[in-house]
C-alpha positions in Angstrom: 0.0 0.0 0.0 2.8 2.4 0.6 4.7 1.6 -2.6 1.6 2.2 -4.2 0.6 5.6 -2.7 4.5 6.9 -3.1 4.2 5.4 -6.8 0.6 7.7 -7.3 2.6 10.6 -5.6 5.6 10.8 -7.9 3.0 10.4 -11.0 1.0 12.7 -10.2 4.1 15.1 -9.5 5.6 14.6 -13.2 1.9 15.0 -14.6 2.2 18.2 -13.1 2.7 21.1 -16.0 5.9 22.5 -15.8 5.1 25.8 -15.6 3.5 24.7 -12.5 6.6 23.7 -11.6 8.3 26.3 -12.1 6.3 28.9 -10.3 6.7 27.1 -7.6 10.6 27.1 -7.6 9.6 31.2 -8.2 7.0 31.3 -4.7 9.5 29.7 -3.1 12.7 31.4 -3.9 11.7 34.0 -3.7 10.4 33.6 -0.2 13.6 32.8 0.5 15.2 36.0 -0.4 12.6 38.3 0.8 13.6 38.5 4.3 17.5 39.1 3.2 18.8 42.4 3.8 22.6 42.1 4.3 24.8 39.2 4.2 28.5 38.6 5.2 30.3 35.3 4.3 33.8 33.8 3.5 33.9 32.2 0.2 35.5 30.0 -1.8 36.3 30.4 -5.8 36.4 27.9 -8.6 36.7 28.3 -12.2 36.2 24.9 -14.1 36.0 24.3 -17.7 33.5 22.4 -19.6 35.6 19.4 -19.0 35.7 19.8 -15.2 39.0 20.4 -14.8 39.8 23.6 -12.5 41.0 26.6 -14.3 41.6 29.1 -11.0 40.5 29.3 -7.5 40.2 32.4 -4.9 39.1 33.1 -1.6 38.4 35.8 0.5 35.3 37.8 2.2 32.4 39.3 1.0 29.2 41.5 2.3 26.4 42.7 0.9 23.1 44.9 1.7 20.3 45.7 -0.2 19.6 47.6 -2.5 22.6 47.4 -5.1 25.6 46.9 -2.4 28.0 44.4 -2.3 32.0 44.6 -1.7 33.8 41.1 -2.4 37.7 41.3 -1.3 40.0 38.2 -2.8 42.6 37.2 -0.9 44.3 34.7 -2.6 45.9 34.2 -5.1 46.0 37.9 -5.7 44.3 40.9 -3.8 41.1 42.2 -5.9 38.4 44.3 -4.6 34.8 44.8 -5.7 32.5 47.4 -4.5 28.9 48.5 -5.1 27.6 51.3 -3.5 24.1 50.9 -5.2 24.7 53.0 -8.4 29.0 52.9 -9.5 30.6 49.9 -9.5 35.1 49.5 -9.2 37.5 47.3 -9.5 40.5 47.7 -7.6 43.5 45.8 -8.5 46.0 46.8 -5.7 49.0 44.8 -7.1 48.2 47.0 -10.6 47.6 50.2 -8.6 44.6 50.4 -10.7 40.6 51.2 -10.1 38.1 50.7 -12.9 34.6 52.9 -12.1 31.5 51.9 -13.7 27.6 52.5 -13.4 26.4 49.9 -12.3 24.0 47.6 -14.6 20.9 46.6 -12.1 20.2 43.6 -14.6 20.6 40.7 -12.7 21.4 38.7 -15.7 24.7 41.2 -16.1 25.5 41.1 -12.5 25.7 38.1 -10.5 26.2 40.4 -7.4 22.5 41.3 -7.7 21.2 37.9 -7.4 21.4 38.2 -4.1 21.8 42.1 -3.3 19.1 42.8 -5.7 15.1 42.9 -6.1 13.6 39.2 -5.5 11.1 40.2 -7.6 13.5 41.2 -10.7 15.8 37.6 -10.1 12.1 35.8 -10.5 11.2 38.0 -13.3 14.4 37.8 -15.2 14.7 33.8 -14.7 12.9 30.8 -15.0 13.2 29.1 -11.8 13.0 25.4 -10.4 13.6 23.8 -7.5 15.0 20.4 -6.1 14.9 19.3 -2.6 17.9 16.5 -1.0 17.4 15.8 2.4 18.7 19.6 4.1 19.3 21.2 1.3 17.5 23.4 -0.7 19.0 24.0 -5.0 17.3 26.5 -7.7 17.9 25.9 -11.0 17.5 29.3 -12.4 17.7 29.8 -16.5 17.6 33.1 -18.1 14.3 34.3 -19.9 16.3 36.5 -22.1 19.6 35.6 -24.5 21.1 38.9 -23.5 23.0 37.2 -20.6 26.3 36.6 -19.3 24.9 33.1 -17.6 23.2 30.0 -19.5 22.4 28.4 -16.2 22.6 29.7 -12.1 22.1 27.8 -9.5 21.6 28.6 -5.9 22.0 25.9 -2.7 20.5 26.8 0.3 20.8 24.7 3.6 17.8 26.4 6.4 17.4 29.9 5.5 21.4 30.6 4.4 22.5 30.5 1.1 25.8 28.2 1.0 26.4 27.6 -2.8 26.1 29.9 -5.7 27.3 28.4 -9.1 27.5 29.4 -12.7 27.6 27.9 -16.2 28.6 30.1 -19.6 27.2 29.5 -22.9 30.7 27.5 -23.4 30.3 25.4 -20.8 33.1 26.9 -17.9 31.5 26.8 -14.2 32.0 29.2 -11.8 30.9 27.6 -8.4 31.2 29.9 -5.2 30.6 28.5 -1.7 30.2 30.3 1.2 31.2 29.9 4.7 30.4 31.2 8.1 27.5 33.2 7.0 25.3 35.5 8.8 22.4 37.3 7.5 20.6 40.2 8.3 23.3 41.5 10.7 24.7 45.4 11.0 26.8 46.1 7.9 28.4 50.0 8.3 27.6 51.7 5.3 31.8 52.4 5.6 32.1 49.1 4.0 30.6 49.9 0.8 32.7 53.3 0.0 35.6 53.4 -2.7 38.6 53.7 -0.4 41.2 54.2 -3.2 44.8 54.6 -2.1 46.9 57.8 -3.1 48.7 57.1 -6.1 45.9 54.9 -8.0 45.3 55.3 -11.2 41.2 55.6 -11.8 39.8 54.9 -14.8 36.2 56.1 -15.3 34.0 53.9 -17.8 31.3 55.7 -19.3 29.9 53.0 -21.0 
């Protein structure tokens, strides 16, 4: 009886249409994200071609807080900065002495920081998303609704209400899988954190494209 009942369950799930499915995965996600206003982490970088074999790795520390914020610091193997404060956008390069200023683009299909420091609304809107559930953890499969995008496929892993894995796949097949460690959400962030700090003697290119 209870092989039979899991067996009407699970065909009754895949008779399900899948754009039921999928706004599910949307509901739920973006549930999820709703309630996130800053996060702080340590991740962990890999670059890996189609192939799987690992092209670079990087680590450091990253915060964020919405709307538009975000500052990711590598460590290792070289020092980078990132830093959003909501509308400009640099790259700091310390071991170049150089600082690259941008607007920043709020597409969420342009700027992976704004998956998460973005609108919930706009990730749902701008993706298709499902989801898949294995034992404590929580994935979204998340596939753009537009080709104008840097990604062909994102996908988020979350374990309770913390986001611990954050990958993504080009159009030629490279992965870029983040994971985070020691996360706290929703804690004090200084607005300090977020302001270009450029050292004396830096040479700062504006992009006005």
């Amino acid at each position: 009886m209870i092989v039979k009942k899991t067996l009407a369950v699970i065909t009754m799930t895949l008779a399900m249409p899948l754009a039921a499915l999928a706004s599910e995965g949307a509901d739920r996600l973006t549930r999820m994200l709703e309630p996130l206003q800053t996060f702080e982490a340590r991740f962990e970088q890999q670059i890996l071609d189609a192939s799987g074999e690992r092209l670079q790795e990087a680590h450091g520390q990253m915060w964020l807080a919405r709307p538009g914020k975000f500052r990711w610091e590598v460590e290792a193997p070289y020092q980078q900065e990132v830093i959003s404060d909501g509308q400009e956008v640099m790259l700091h390069d310390p071991d170049l002495e150089q600082a690259t200023i941008q607007a920043l683009d709020h597409r969420v299909t342009h700027t992976p920081a704004l998956l998460l420091s973005g609108s919930a609304s706009d990730l749902v809107d701008s993706y298709d998303v499902t989801r898949q559930q294995q034992g404590g953890a929580e994935t979204f499969t998340l596939l753009p609704k537009s080709a104008d995008t840097l990604f062909e496929e994102l996908k988020m892993t979350f374990r309770g209400e913390l986001l611990t894995t954050l990958q993504m796949t080009d159009s030629t097949g490279q992965r870029t899988a983040i994971e985070f460690r020691d996360a706290t959400m929703n804690q004090a962030i200084d607005d300090s954190r977020f302001v270009f700090d450029i050292p004396e003697g830096t040479d700062v290119i504006r992009d006005t494209h």
